[in-house]
KEKE-3310 file (N, C-alpha, C; in steps of 0.2 Angstrom, whole numbers, plus 5000, padded with zeros to 4 digits):
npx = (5004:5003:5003:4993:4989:4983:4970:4962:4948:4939:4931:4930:4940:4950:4955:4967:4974:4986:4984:4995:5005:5008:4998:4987:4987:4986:4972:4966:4968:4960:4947:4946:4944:4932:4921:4919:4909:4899:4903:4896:4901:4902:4900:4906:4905:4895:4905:4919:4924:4941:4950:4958:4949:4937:4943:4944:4934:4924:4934:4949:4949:4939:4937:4940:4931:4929:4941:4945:4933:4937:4951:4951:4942:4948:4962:4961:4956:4966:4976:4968:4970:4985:4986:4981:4967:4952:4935:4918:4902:4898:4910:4917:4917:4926:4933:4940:4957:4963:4979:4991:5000:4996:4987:4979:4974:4964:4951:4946:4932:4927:4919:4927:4930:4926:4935:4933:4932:4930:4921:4911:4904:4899:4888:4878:4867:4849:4837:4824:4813:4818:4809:4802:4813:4815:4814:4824:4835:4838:4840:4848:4860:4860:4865:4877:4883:4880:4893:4901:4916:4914:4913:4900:4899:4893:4891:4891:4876:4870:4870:4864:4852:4847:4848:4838:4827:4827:4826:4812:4804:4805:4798:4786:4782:4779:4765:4751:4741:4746:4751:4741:4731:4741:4738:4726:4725:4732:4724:4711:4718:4721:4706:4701:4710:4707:4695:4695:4696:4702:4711:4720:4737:4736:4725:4720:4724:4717:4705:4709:4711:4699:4692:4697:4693:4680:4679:4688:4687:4687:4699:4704:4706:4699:4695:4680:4675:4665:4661:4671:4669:4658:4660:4672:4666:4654:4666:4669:4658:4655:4660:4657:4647:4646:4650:4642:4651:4661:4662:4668:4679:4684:4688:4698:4707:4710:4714:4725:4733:4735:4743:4755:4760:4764:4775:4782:4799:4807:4808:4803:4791:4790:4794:4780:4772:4775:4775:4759:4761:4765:4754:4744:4748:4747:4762:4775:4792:4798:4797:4796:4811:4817:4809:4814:4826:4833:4832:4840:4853:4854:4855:4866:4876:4876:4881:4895:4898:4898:4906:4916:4917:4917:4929:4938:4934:4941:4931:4926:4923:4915:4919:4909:4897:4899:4894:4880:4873:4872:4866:4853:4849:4849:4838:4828:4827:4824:4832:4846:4859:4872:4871:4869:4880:4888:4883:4883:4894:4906:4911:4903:4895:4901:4904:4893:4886:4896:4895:4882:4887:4896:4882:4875:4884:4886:4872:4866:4874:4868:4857:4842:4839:4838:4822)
npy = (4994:5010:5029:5039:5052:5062:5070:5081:5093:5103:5093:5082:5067:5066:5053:5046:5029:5018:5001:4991:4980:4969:4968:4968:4956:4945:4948:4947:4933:4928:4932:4923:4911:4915:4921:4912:4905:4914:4914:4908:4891:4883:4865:4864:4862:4873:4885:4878:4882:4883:4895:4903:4900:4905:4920:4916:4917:4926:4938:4946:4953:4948:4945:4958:4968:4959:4959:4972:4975:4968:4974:4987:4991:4986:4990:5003:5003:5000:5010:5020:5014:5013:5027:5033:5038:5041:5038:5043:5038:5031:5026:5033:5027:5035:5036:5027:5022:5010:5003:5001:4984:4981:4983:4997:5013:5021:5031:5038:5044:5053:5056:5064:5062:5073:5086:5088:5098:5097:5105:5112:5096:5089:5089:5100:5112:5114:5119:5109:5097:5082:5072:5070:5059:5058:5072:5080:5074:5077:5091:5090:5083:5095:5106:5103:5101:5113:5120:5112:5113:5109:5104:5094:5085:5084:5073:5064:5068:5064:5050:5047:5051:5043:5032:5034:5035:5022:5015:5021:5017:5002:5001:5006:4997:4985:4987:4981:4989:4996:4991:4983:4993:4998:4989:4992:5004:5001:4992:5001:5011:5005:5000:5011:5015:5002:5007:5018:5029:5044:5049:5058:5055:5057:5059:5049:5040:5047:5042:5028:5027:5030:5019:5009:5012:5010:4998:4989:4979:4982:4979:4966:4967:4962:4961:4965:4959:4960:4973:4979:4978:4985:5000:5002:5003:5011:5024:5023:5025:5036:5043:5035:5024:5009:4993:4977:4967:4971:4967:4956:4960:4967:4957:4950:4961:4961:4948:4948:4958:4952:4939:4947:4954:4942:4938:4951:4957:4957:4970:4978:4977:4984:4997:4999:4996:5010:5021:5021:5022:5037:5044:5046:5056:5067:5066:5065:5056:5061:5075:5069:5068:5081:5085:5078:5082:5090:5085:5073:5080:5085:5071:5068:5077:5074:5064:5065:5072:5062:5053:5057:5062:5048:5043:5054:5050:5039:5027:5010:4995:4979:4963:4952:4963:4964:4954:4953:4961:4958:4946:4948:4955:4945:4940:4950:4948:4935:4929:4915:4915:4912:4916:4930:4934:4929:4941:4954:4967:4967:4981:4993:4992:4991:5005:5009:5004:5012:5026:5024:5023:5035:5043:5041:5045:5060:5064:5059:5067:5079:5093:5098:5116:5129:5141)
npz = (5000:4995:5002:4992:4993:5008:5014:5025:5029:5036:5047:5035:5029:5014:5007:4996:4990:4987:4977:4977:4965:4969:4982:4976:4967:4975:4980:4970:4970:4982:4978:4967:4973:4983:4975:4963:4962:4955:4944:4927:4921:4907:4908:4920:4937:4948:4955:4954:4942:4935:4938:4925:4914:4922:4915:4902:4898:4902:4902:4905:4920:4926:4938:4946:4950:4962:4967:4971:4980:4991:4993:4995:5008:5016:5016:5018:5031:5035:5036:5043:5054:5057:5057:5069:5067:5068:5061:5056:5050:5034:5026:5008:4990:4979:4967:4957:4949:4936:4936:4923:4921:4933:4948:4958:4959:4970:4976:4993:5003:5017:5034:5049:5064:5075:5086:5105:5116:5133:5144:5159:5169:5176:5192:5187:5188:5182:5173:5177:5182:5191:5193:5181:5170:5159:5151:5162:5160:5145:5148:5156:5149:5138:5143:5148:5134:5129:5137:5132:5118:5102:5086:5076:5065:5047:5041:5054:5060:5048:5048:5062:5058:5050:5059:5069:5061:5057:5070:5073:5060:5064:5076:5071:5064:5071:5077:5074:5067:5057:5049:5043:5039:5030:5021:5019:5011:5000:4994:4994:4984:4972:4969:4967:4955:4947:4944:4935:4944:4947:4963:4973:4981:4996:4998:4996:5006:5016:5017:5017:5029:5037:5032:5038:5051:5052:5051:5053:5069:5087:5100:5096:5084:5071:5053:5046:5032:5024:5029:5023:5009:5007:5010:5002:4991:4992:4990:4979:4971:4974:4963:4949:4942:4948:4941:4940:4942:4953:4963:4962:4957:4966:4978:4969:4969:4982:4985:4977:4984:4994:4991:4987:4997:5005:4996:4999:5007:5023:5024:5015:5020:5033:5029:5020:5028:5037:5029:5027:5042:5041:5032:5042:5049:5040:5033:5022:5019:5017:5024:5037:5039:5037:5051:5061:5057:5069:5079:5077:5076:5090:5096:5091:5095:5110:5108:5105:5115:5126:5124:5126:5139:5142:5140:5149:5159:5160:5158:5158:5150:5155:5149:5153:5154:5140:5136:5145:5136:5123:5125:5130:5118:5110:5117:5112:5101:5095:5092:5091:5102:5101:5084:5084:5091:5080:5068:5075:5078:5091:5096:5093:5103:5115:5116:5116:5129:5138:5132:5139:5153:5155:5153:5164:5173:5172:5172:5188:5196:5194:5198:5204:5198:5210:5218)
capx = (5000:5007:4999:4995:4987:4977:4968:4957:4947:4932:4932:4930:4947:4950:4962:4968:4978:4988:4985:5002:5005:5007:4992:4980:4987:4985:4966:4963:4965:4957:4942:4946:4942:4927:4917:4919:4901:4895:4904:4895:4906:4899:4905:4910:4899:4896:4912:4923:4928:4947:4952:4959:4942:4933:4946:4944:4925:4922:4940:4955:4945:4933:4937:4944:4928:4930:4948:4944:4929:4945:4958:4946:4939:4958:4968:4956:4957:4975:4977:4966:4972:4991:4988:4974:4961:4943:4927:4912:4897:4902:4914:4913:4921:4923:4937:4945:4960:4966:4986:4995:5003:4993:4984:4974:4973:4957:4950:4938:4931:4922:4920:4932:4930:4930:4939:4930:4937:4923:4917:4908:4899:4896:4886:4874:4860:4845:4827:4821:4812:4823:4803:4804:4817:4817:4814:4828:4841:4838:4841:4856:4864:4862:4869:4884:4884:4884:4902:4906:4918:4914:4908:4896:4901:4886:4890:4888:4870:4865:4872:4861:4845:4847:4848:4833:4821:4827:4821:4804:4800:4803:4792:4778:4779:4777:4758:4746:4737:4748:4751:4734:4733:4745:4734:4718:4728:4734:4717:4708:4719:4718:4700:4702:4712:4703:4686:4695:4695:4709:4714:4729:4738:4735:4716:4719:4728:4714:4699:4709:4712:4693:4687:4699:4692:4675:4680:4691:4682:4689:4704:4705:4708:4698:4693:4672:4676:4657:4661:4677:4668:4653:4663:4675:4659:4653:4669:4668:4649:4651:4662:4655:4643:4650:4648:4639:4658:4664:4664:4673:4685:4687:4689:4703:4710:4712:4718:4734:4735:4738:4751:4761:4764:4767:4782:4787:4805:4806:4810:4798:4784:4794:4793:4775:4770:4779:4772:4755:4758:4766:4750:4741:4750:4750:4767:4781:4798:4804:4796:4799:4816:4814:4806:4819:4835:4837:4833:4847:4860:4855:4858:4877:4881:4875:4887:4900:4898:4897:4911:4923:4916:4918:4938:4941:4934:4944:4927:4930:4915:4919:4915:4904:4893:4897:4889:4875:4870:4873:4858:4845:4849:4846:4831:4825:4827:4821:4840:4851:4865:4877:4868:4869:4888:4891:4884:4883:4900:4906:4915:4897:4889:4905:4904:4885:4889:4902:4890:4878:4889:4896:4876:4873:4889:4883:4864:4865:4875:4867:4854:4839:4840:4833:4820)
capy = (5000:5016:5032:5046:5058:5063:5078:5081:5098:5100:5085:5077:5066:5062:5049:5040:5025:5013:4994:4988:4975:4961:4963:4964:4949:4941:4948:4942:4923:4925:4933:4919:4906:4914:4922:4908:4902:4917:4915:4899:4890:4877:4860:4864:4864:4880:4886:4873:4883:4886:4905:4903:4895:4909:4922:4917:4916:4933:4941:4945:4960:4945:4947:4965:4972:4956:4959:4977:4974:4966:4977:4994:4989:4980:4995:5008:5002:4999:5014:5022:5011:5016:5034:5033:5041:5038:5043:5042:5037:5026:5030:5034:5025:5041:5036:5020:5022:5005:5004:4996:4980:4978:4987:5004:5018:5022:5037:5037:5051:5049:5062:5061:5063:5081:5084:5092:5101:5094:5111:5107:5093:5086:5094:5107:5114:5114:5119:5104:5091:5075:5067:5069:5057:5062:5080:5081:5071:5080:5095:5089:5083:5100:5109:5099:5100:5120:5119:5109:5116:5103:5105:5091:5084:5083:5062:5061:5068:5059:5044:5048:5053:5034:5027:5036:5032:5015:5013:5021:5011:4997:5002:5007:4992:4982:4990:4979:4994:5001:4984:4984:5002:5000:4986:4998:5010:4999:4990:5006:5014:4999:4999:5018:5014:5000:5011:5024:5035:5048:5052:5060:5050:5059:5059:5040:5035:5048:5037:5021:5027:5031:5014:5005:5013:5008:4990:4985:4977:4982:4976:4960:4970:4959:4964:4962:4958:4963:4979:4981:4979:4990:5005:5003:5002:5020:5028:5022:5025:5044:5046:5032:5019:5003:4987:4972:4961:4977:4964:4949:4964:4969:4952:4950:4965:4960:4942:4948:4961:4944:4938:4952:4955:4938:4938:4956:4956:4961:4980:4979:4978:4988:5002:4998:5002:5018:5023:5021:5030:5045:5046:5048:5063:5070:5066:5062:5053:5069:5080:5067:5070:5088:5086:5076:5084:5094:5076:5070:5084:5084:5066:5068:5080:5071:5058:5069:5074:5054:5048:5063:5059:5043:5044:5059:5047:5032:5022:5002:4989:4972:4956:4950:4966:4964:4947:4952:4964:4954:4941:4955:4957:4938:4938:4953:4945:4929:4924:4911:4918:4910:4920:4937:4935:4932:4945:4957:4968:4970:4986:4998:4989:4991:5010:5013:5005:5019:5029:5025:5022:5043:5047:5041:5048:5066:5065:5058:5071:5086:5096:5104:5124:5132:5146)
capz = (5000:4997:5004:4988:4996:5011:5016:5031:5030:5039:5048:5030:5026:5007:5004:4991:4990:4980:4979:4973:4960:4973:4984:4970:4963:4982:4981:4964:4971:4986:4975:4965:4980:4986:4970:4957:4958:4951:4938:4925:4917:4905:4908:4927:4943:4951:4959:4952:4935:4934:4936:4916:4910:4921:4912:4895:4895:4904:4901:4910:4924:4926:4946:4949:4955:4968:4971:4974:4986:4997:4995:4998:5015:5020:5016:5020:5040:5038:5035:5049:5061:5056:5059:5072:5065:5070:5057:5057:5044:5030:5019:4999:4986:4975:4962:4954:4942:4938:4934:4918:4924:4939:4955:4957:4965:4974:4984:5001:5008:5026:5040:5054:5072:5078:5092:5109:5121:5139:5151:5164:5165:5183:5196:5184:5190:5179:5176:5175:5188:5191:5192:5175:5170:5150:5151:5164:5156:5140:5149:5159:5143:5134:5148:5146:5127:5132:5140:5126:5111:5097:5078:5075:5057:5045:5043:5059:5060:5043:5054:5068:5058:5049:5065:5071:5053:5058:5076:5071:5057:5068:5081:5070:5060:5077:5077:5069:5063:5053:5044:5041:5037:5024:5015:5016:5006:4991:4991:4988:4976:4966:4966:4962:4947:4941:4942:4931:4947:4951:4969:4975:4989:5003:4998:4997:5014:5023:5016:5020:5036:5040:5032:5042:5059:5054:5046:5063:5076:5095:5103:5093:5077:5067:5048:5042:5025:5019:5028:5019:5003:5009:5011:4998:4986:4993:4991:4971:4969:4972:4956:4944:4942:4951:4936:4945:4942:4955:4969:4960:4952:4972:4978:4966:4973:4990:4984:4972:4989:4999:4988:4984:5005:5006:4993:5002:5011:5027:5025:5012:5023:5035:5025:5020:5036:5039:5023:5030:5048:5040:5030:5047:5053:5035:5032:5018:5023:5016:5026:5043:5040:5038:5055:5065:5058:5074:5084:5078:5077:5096:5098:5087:5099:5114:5109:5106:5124:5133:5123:5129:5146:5144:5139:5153:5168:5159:5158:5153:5150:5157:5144:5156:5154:5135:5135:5145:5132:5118:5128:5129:5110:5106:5121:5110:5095:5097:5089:5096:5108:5095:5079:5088:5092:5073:5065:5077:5082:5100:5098:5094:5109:5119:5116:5120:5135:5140:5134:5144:5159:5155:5154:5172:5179:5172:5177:5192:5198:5191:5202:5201:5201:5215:5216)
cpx = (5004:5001:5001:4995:4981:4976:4963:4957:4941:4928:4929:4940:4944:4956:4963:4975:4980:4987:4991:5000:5001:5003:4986:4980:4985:4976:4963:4963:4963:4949:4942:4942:4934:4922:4915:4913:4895:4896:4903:4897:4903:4903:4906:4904:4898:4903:4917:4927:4934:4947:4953:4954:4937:4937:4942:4939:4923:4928:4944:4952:4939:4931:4939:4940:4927:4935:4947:4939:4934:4949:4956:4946:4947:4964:4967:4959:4962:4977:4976:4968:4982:4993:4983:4970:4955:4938:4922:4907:4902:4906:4912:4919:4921:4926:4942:4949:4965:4976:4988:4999:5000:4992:4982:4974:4965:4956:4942:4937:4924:4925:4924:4928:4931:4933:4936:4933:4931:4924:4915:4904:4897:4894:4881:4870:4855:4838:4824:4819:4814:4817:4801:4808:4820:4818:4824:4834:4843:4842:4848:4863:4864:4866:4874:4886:4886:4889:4905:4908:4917:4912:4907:4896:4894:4885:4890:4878:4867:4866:4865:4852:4845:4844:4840:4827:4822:4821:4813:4799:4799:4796:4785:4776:4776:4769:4756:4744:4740:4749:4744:4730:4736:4741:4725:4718:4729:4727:4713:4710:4720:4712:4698:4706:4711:4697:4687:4696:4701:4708:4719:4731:4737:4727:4715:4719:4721:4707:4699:4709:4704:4688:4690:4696:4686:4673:4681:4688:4686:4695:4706:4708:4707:4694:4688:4675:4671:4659:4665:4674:4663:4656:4666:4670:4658:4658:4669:4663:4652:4658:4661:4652:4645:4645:4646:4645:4662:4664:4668:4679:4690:4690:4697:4708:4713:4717:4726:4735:4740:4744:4757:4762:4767:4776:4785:4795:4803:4806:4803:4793:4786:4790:4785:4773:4771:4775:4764:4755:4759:4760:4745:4742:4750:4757:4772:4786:4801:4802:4795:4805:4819:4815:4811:4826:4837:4837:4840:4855:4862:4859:4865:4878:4879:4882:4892:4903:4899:4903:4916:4922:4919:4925:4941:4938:4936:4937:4926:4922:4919:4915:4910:4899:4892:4890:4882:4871:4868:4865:4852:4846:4846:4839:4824:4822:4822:4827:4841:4856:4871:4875:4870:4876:4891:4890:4883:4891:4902:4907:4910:4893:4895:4905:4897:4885:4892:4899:4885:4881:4890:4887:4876:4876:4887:4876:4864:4868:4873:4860:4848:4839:4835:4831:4823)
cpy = (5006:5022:5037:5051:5057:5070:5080:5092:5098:5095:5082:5075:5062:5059:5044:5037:5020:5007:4992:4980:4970:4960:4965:4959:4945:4941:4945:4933:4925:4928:4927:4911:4907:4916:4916:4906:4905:4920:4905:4899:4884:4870:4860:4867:4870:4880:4882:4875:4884:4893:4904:4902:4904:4916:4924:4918:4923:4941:4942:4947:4955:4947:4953:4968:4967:4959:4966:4978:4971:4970:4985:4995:4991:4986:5001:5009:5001:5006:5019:5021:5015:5024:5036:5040:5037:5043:5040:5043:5033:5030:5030:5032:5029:5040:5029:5021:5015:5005:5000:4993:4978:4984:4992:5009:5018:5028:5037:5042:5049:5056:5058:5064:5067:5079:5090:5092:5103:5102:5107:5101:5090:5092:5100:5107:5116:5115:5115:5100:5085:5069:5064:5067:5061:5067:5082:5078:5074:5086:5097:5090:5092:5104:5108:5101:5111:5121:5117:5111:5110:5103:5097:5089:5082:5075:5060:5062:5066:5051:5042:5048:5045:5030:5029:5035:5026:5011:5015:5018:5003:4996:5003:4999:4983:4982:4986:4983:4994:4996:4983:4988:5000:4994:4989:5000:5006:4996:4995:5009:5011:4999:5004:5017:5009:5001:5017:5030:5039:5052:5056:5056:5051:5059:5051:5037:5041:5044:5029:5020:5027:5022:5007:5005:5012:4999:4986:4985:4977:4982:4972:4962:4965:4960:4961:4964:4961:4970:4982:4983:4985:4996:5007:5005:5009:5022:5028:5025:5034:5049:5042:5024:5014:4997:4980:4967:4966:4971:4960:4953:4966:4962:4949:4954:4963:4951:4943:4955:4955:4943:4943:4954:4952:4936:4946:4954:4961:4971:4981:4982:4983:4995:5004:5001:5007:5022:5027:5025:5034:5046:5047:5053:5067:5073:5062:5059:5058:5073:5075:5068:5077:5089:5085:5079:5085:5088:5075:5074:5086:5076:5064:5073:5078:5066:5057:5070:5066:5052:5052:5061:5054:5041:5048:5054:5040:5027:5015:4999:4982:4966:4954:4956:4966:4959:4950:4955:4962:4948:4944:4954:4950:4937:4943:4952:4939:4926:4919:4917:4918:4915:4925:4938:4935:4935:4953:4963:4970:4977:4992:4999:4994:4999:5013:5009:5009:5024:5031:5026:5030:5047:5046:5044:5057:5066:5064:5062:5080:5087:5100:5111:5124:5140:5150)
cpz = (5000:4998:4997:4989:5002:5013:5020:5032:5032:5039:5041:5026:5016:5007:4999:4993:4987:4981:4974:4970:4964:4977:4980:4966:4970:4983:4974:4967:4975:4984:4971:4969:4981:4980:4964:4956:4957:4945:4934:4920:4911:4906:4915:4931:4944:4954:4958:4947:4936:4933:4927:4914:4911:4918:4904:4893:4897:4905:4908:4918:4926:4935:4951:4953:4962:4974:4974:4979:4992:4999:4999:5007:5020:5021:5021:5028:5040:5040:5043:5055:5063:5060:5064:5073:5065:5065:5059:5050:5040:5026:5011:4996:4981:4968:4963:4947:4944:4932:4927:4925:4931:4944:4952:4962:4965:4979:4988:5003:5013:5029:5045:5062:5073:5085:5096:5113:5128:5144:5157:5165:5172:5188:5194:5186:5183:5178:5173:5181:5186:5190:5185:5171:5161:5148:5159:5163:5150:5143:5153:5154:5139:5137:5147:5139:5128:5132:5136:5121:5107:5090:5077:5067:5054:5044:5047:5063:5054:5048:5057:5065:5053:5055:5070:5068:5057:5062:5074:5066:5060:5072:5078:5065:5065:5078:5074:5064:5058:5047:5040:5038:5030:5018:5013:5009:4999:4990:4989:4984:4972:4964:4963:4954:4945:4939:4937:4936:4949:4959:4972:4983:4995:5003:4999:5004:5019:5021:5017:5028:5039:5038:5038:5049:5059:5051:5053:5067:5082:5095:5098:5086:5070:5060:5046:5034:5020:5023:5025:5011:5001:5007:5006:4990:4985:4991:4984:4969:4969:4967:4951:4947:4943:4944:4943:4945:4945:4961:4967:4958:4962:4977:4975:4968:4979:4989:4982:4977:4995:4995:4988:4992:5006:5003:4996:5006:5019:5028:5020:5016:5029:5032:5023:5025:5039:5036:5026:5037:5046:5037:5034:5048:5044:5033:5029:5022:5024:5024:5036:5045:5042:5046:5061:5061:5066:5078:5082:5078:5085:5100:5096:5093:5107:5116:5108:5114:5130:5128:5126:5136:5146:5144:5143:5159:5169:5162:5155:5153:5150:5151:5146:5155:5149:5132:5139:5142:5129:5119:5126:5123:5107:5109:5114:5105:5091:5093:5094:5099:5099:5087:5079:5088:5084:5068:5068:5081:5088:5099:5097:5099:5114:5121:5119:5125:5138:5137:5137:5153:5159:5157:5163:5175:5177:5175:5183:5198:5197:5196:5200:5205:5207:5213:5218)
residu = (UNK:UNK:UNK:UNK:UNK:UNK:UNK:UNK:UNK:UNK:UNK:UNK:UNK:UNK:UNK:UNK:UNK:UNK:UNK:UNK:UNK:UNK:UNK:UNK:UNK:UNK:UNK:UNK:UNK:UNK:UNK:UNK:UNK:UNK:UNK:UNK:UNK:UNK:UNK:UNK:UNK:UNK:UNK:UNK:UNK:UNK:UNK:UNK:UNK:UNK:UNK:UNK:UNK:UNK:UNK:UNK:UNK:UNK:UNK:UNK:UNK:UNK:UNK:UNK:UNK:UNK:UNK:UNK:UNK:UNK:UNK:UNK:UNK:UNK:UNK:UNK:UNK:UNK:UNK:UNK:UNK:UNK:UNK:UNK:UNK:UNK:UNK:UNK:UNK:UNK:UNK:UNK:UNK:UNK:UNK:UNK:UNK:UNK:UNK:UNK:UNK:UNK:UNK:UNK:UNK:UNK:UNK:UNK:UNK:UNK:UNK:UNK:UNK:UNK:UNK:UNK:UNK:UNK:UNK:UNK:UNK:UNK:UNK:UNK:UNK:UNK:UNK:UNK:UNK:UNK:UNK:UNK:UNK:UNK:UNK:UNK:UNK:UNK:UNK:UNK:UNK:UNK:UNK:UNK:UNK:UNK:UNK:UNK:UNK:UNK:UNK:UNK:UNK:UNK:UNK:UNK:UNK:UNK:UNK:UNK:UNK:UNK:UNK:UNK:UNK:UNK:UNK:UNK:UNK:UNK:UNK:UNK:UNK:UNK:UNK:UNK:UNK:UNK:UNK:UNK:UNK:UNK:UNK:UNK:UNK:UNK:UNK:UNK:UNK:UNK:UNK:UNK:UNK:UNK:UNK:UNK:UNK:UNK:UNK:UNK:UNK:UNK:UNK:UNK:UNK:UNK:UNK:UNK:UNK:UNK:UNK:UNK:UNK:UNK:UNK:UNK:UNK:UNK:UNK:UNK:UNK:UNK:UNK:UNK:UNK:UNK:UNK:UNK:UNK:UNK:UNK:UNK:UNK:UNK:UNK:UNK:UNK:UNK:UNK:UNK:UNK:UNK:UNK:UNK:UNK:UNK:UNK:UNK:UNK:UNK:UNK:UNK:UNK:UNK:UNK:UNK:UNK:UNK:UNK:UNK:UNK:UNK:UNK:UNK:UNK:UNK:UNK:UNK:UNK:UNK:UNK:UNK:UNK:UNK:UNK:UNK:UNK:UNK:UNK:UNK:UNK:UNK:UNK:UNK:UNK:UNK:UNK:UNK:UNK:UNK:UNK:UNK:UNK:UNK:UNK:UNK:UNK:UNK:UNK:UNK:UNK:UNK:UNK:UNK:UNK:UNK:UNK:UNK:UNK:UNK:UNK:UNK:UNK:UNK:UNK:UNK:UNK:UNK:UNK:UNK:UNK:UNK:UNK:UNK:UNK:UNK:UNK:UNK:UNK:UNK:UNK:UNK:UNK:UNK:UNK:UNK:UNK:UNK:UNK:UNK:UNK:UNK:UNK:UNK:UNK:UNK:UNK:UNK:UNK:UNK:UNK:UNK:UNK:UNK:UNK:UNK:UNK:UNK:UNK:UNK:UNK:UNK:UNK:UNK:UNK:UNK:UNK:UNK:UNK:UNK:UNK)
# end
């Protein structure tokens, strides 16, 4: 590896780097080893063609975007590690120039780790009641982030507002409703566009929202089929004359609905569901985000403030706490223990612990104002 250039200018580093001859020929075989059986060879099993065979058939570069998905990563962190530098958010694979006789340069650009300089941060007084555990933690942490010199990199709050879309489409896709919700919606603007009828989307999700609240029975959240049709009928009838094959056409509907969830991926329906809450609040993804940027530019500079903390009070996390996190994670899951260990990495857990452990040691010390 040779270094070309780096350059770090508002906490964004550009670096590019050379893969020399020899270890791009070292990552061509072991791309050679592990992709071969998606390259078909005629005559030879999956993954059995000879490199030359798979060569000749698909040319020489047959494996270079392999070898390159190895050597990128592999150098990238060498490189990091070497000069210890910490970033944050993903890096960008922005440029490949590939060499006569072998290897390539490549350039990565990724935000880096500002660097804070901690104030006060134990013992603050604040207007806020301790009784209030949220409201007053919020308000401890801001104090402290106050005291704080730190610039807040925008890939760390893209980071943060990911991580924040994430958890909430979780949560809302845990809601039955909104599962439920989000097949309203495509049921009737199905039935809208096979009756010739035009809605606009937000006119669609508040009509599937109102048939759902009077379709759903209680607690049990169990759907009347005949009211489903009832309803869905009216909402047709008062822009064109319903055909008497209007119920086998909606029936049909609701069937190739069934399928197509069925074949959905997880995220799929994930998102499905989100889709359908924000059409409750009358709101886009866009304009959620919009909404939470400052959420999360609070919580990047929150964890600006607990990792400084947690580096000035030398706070550690013992394997035994890692593992008992690690548990919760497989209990939450419903994984195995062993599942969770291999695709899960310690060192993000290891950190929100000492996170959390800095949060506690600021809160728990801080005070409320007096009148």
């Amino acid at each position: 590896m040779t270094v070309i250039s780096s350059v770090c200018e508002n906490n964004t580093l550009t670096l590019t780097l050379r893969i020399e001859r020899g270890e791009f020929a070292k990552a061509l075989d072991e791309a050679y080893m592990n992709d071969t059986e998606h390259y078909a060879v005629p005559g030879f099993a999956a993954g059995l063609a000879p490199r030359e065979k798979i060569e000749e058939l698909y040319g020489q570069t047959a494996l270079f975007d392999e070898a390159l998905d190895i050597c990128v990563p592999r150098l990238y962190s060498r490189y990091l590690s070497e000069n210890g530098i910490r970033t944050v958010g993903r890096p960008q694979l922005t440029a490949v120039t590939w060499l006569t006789g072998g290897g390539a340069d490549f350039t990565v650009v990724c935000g880096v780790y500002p660097e804070v300089k901690l104030g006060e941060y134990k013992e603050l007084e604040v207007n806020a009641k301790r009784d209030d555990e949220e409201a007053f933690t919020a308000a401890v942490l801001t104090a402290a982030c106050t005291n704080m010199q730190a610039e807040v990199p925008e890939s760390m709050v893209k980071q943060k507002l990911e991580a924040i879309l994430a958890g909430d489409k979780m949560r809302v896709a845990q809601d039955p409703i909104y599962n439920v919700l989000a097949d309203f919606t495509a049921i009737l603007d199905e039935a809208y566009k096979q009756s010739d009828v035009t809605r606009s989307r937000a006119q669609v999700q508040a009509e599937a929202l109102d048939v759902m609240l009077q379709t759903v029975s209680g607690d049990n959240r169990e759907v009347s089929p005949a009211k489903l049709h009832e309803l869905i009928r009216e909402l047709v009838e008062h822009y064109r004359i319903v055909p008497r094959s209007f119920d086998e056409m909606l029936e049909n509907i609701i069937s190739e609905r069934g399928t197509k969830k069925r074949a959905m991926t997880d995220d799929e329906k994930i998102n499905d569901a989100f889709a359908a809450y924000l059409g409750t609040i009358n709101q886009t993804e866009e304009m959620w985000r919009k909404d939470n940027t400052k959420r999360a530019e609070d919580a990047a500079r929150f964890d600006l403030l607990l990792n400084a903390v947690a580096q000035a009070e030398k706070i550690s996390v013992s394997e035994a706490e890692l593992a008992s996190l690690m548990r919760d994670i497989a209990e939450a899951t419903g994984l195995e223990l062993e599942n969770v260990m291999a695709v899960v990495e310690p060192q993000p857990l290891r950190e929100q612990l000492m996170r959390d452990k800095a949060r506690e040691l600021i809160v728990s010390s801080a005070k409320e104002a007096t009148a």
